[in-house]
C-alpha positions in Angstrom: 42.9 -19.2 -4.1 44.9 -17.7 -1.3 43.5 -14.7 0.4 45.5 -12.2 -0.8 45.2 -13.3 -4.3 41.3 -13.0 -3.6 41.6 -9.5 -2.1 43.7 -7.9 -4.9 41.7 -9.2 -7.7 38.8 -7.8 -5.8 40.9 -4.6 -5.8 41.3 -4.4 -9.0 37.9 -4.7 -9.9 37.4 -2.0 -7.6 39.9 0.3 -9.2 38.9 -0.5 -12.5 35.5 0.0 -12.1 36.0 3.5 -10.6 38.4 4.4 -13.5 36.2 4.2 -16.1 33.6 6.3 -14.4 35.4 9.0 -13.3 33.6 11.2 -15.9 30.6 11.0 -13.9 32.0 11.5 -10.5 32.9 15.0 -11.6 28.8 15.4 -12.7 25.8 16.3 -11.2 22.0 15.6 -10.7 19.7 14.5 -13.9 16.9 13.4 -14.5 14.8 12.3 -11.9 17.5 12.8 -9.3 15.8 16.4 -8.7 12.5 14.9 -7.4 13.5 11.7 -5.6 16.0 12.8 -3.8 17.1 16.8 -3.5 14.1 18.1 -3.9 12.1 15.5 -2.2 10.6 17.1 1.1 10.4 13.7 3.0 15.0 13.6 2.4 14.7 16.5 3.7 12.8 16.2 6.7 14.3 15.2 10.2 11.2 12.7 10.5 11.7 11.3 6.6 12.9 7.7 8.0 9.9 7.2 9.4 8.0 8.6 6.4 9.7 6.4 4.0 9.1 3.5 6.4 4.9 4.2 6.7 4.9 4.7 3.1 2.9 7.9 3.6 3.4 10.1 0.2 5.5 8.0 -1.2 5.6 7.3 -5.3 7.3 4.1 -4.4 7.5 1.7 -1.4 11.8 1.5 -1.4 12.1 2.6 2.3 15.6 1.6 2.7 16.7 3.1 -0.5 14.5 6.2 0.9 16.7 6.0 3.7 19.9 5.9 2.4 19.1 9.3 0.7 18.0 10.5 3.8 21.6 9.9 5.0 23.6 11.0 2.1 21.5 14.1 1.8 22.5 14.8 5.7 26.3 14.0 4.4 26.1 15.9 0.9 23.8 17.8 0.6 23.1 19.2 -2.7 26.3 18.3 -4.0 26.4 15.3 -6.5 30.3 14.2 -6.0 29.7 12.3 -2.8 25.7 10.5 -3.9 27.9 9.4 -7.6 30.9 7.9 -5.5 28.6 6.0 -2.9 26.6 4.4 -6.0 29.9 3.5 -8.4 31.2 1.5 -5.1 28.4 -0.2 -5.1 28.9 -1.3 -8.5 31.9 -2.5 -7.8 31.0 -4.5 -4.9 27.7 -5.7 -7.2 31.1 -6.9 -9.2 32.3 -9.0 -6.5 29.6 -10.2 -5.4 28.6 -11.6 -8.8 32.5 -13.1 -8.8 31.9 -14.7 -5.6 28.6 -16.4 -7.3 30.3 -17.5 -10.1 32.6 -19.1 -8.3 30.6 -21.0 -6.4 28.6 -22.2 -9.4 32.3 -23.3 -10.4 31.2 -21.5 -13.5 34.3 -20.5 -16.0 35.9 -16.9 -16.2 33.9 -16.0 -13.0 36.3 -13.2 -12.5 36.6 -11.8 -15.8 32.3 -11.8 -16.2 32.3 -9.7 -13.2 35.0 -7.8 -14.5 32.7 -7.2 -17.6 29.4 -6.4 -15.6 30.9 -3.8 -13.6 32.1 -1.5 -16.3 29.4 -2.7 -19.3 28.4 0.2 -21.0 24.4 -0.8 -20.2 25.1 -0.3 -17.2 26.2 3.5 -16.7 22.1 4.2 -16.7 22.2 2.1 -13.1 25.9 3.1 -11.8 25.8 6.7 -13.2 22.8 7.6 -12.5 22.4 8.3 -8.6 18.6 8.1 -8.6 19.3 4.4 -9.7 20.7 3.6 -6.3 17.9 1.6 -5.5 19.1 -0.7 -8.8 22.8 -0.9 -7.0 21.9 -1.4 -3.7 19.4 -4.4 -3.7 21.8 -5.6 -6.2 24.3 -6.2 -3.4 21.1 -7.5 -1.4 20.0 -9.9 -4.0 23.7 -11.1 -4.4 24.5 -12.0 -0.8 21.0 -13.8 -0.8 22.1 -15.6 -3.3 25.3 -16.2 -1.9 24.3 -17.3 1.9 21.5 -19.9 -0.3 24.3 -21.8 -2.0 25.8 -22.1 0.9 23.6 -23.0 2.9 22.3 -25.8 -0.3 26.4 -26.8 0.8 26.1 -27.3 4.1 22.7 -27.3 5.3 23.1 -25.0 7.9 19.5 -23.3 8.6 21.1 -20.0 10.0 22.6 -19.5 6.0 19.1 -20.2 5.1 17.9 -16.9 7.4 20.4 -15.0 6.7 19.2 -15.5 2.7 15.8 -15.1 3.5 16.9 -11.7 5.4 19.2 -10.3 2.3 16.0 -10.8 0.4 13.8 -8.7 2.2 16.5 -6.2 2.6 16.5 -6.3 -0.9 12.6 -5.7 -1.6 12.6 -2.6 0.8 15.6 -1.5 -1.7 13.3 -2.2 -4.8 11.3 -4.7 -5.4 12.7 -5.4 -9.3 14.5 -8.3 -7.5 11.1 -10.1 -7.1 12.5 -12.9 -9.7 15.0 -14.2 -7.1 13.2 -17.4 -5.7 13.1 -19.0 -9.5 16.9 -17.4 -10.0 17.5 -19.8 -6.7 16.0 -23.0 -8.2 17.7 -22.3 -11.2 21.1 -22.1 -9.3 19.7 -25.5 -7.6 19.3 -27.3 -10.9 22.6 -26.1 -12.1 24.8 -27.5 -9.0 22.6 -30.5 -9.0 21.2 -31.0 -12.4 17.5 -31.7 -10.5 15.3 -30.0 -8.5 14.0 -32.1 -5.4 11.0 -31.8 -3.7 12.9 -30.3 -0.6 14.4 -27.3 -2.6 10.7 -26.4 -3.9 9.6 -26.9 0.0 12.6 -24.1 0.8 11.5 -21.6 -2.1 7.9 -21.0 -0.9 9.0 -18.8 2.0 11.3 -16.7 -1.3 8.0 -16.9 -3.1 5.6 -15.4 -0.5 7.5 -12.5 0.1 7.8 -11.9 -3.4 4.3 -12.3 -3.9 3.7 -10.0 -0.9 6.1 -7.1 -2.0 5.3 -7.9 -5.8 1.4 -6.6 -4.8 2.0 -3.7 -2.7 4.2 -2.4 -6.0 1.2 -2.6 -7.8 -1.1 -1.1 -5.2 1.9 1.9 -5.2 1.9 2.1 -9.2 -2.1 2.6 -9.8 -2.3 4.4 -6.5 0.6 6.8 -6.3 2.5 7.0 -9.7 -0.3 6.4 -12.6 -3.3 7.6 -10.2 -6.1 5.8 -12.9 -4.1 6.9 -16.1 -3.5 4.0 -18.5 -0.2 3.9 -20.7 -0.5 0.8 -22.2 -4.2 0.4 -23.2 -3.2 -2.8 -25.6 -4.5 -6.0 -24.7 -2.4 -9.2 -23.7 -1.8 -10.5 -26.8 0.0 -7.0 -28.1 1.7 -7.4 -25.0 2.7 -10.6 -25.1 4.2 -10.0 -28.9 5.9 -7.0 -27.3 7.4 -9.0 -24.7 9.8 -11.0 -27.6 11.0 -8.0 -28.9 11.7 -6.7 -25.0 13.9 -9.6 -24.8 16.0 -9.5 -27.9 16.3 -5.7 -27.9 17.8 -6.5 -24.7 20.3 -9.0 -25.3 21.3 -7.1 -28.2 22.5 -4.0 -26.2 24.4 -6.9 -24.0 26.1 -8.2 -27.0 26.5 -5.2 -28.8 26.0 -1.9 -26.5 25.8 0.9 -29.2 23.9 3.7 -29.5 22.5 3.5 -26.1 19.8 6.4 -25.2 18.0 7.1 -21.6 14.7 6.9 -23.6 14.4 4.5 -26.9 11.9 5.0 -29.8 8.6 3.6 -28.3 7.6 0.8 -30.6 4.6 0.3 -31.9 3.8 -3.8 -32.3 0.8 -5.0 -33.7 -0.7 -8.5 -33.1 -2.5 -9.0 -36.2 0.0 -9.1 -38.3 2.1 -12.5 -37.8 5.5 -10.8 -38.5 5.3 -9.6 -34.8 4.9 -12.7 -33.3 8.3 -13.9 -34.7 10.6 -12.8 -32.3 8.5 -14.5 -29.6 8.4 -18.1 -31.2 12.2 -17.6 -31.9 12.8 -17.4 -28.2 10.2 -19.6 -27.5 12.1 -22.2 -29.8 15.5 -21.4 -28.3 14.8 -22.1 -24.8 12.8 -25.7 -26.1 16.1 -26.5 -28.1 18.0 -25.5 -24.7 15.9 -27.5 -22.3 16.0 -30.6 -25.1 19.7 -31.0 -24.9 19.7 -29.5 -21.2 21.5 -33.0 -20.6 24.6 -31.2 -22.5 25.3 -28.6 -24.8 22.3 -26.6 -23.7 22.6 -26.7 -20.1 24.3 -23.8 -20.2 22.6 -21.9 -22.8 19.3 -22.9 -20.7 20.3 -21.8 -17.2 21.9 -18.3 -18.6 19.2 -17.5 -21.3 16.3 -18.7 -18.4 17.9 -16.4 -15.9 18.0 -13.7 -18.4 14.7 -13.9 -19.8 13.1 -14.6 -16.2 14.8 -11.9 -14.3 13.7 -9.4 -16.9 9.7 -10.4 -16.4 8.9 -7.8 -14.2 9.5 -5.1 -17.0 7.9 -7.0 -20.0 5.4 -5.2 -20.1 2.7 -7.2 -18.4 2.4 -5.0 -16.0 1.7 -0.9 -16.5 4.1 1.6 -15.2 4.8 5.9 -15.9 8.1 5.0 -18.2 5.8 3.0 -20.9 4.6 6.9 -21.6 8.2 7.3 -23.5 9.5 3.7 -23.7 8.7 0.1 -23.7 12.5 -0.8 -23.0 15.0 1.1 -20.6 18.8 0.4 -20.5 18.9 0.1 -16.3 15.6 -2.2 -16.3 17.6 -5.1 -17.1 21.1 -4.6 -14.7 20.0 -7.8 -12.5 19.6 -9.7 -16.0 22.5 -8.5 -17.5 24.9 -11.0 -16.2 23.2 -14.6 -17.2 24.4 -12.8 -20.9 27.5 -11.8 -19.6 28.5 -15.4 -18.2 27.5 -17.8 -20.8 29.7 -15.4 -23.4 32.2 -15.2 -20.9 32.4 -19.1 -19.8 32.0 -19.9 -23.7 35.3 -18.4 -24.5 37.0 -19.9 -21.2 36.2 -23.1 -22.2 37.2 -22.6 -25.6 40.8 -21.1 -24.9 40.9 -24.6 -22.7 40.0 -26.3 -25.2 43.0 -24.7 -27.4 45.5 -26.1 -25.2 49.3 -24.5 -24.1 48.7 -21.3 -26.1 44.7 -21.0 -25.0 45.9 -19.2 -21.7 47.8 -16.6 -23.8 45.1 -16.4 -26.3 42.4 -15.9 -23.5 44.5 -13.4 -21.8 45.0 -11.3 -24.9 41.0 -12.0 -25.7 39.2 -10.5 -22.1 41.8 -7.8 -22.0 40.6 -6.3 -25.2 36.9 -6.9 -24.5 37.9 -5.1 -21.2 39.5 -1.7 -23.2 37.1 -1.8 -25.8 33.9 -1.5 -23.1 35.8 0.8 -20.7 36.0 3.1 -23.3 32.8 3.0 -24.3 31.7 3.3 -20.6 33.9 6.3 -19.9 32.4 7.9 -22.8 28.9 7.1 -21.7 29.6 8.1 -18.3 30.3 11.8 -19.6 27.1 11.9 -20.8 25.7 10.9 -17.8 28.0 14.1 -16.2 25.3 16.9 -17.0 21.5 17.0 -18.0 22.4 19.4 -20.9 25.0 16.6 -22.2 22.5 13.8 -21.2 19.2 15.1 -23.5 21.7 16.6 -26.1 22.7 12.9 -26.3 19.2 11.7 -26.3 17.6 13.9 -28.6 20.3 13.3 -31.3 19.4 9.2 -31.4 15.9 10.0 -30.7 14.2 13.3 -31.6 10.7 12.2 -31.4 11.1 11.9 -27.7 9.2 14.4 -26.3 10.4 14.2 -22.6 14.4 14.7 -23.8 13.0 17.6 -25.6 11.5 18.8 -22.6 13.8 18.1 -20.3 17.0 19.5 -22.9 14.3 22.7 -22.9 15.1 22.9 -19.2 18.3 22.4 -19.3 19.2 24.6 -21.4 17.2 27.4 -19.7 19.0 26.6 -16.9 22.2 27.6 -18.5 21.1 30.7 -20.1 21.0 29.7 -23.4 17.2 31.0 -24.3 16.9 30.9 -27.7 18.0 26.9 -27.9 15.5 26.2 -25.4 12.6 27.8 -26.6 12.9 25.9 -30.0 13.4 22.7 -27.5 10.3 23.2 -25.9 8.4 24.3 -28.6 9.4 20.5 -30.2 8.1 19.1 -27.4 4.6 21.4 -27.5 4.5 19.9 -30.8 5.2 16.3 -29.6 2.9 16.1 -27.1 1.1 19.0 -26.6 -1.6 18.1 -23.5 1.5 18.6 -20.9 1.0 21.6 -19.1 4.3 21.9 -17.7 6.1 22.4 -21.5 3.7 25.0 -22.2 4.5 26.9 -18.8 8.2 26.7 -18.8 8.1 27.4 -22.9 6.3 30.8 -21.9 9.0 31.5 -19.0 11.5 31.0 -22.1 9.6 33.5 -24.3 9.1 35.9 -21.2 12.8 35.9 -20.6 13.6 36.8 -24.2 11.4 39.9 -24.3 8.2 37.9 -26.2 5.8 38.7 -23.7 2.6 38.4 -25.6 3.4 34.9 -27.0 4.3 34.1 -23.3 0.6 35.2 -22.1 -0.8 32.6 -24.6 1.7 29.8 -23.8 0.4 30.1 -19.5 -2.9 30.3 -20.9 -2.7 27.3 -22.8 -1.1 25.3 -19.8 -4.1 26.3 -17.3 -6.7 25.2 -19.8 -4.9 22.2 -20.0 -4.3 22.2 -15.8 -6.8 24.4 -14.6 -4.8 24.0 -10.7 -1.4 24.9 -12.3 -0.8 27.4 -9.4 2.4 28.3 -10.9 1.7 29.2 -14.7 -1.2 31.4 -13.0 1.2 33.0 -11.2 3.2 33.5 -14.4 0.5 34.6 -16.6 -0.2 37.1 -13.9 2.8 38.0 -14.4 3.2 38.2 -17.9 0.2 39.9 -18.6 1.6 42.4 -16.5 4.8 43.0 -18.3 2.7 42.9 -21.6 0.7 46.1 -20.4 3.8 48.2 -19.7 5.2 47.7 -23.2 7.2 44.9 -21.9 9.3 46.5 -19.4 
């Protein structure tokens, strides 16, 4: 492929990819974005570099994602536009990078796969979302380390092998989800070679230690900064490991068949006594043994797709405890480096089958991607806009899933935001109801009631959130407050 035929299908992904999420571009900040990165005194501060870089009051050790906000913030400000750009290019070159992979794995429809990942529905919770930055950007990390190993596996040139060893640590400090990437090397290994030597394990174990290193101090940072002793999955390892089955299909479902995606799903509820639950484990179990049994043809490459998918997506079975587990055992941007061992195989399936076709199979294959192509960037576009506002977002996530108390919460918010008191209050008061041991609902319920003239019920919602959070400095300041608007008659 000439160079300018490489460069404009690059373009074109490019384009593409910022076409169908041009809903979002026009958006704002959601979610977490408020937090982690506007609102976050260490973006702020001139000093924050260095902050993010000690890991002092940090929730998270990301430092070079903390440091890319940093600069944005310096560039931005408080202004969305610019942060939603920065994040759907890196999508896109995610996209091209994933192209280059597949191409040097000589896999089919390379192009086409990458095509797919970059504007998959599943994936507007990492590309639309700007607090998900640290998803895109050690994606393009973990891609070029991917990239400069296969080439250096080509050639044998150690400075390939240090500039892969140097992506990878780049992409740890970015987020240390990629931790799966020294097995998603050997697998690339055995698929070029159809063996792994003893030279290739030799290579890994410098990939290994550092993901072992990083993989520890993200624990340390969980327990320590984020959950701070509390427990939110208190099941043993058997409910965990049966959980883990239905992790993996629930997964590959929304990559086959991305519909009614949500921010936060139903929180399941899997028992381990009953054998039922164990089924959609031994199903995978038995799929990757009938993979690895005919790995000599058919199934080598079901086995090194379905073994990337399911190995990549370890790090958010469930084995290990995290703040999201509160609302959700599954996430749609948890699995965006797992995504494409799905993508491929589907992808490479249908190459090889127009092939196989003959004269007309081009034609037929054509006709074929450039539907799947429409079909899902419309379906991204329309998930993008959703993305756009956090009133659109938790309108959207409290129609698919009402029992969420956080979307209620956070739709509550919202809403008060915009003025519209009366919606919100019945919002938070859902949530009250939902879970009614957060101290923040009751607090920002009562500022709901206070602003629509209910000052006594107001008085007992403040009160309710310092018995619950006996330090909550601002709903004393608001029942102070209050109580003083309740003794002049409400005035």
């Amino acid at each position: 492929m000439s160079g300018g035929v490489f460069m404009a299908r690059a373009a074109l992904i490019v384009l593409i990819t910022f076409a169908v999420y041009l809903p979002v571009v026009r958006g704002g900040f959601v979610f977490d974005d408020y937090p982690l990165i506007t609102e976050n005194g260490m973006v702020r501060a001139d000093n924050g570099i260095r902050l993010f870089w000690s890991g002092a009051g940090a929730a998270d050790y990301y430092p070079l994602t903390g440091s890319l906000w940093w600069l944005e913030w310096r560039m931005w400000g408080d202004q969305a536009t610019g942060y939603h750009v920065l994040n759907i290019l890196l999508q896109a070159v995610n996209a091209v990078l994933v192209w280059l992979i597949l191409r040097r794995l000589n896999i089919p429809g390379g192009w086409v796969a990458a095509l797919v990942f970059a504007i998959h529905p599943v994936n507007v919770a990492t590309a639309g979302w700007i607090s998900e930055q640290k998803n895109t950007l050690s994606m393009m990390f973990y891609a070029v380390a991917i990239l400069l190993y296969l080439k250096f596996d080509a050639d044998g040139r150690w400075r390939w092998y240090a500039l892969s060893l140097g992506a990878f640590l780049l992409a740890l400090f970015s987020k240390t989800g990629v931790v799966m990437l020294p097995f998603a090397l050997l697998g690339c290994v055995w698929w070029l070679h159809g063996r792994l030597r003893w030279r290739d394990w030799r290579r890994s174990v410098p990939f290994f230690a550092l993901s072992l290193l990083f993989g520890l101090v993200t624990v340390w940072f969980q327990y320590h900064r984020v959950l701070r002793g509390t427990v939110f999955r208190a099941e043993g390892f058997l409910s965990k490991l049966v959980a883990a089955g239905w992790v993996v299909w629930f997964y590959l479902g929304k990559v086959l068949w991305p519909v009614n995606l949500s921010v936060i799903y139903p929180k399941w509820n899997v028992d381990a006594s009953h054998w039922v639950s164990w089924f959609p484990g031994l199903l995978l179990a038995a799929c990757l043994a009938l993979f690895w049994w005919k790995r000599k043809t058919w199934g080598k490459p079901l086995l090194f797709g379905a073994g990337y998918f399911v190995v990549t997506l370890f790090p958010v079975l469930g084995f290990f405890d995290q703040g999201f587990y509160d609302y959700s055992l599954v996430a749609d941007h948890w699995q965006y480096y797992s995504i494409i061992g799905v993508i491929a195989v589907v992808v490479a399936a249908g190459a090889v089958v127009c092939r196989g076709i003959g004269g007309r199979g081009r034609i037929v294959g054509v006709l074929a991607g450039a539907v799947v192509v429409v079909v899902l960037g419309i379906a991204t576009w329309a998930r993008a806009g959703v993305y756009a506002t956090s009133e659109t977002l938790w309108s959207d996530t409290v129609t698919k899933n009402p029992e969420a108390w956080m979307a209620q919460y956070n739709l509550g918010l919202a809403l008060g935001k915009a003025g519209k008191i009366s919606p919100a209050i019945a919002h938070f008061q859902r949530a009250v109801q939902l879970k009614p041991d957060f101290a923040e609902t009751h607090n920002y319920l009562g500022t709901a009631l206070l602003q629509a003239g209910k000052a006594s019920e107001a008085v007992e919602q403040y009160r309710q959130a310092l018995r619950i959070k006996p330090d909550y400095m601002d709903a004393q300041i608001n029942l102070d407050r209050a109580l003083a608007r309740e003794t002049s008659g409400g005035k």
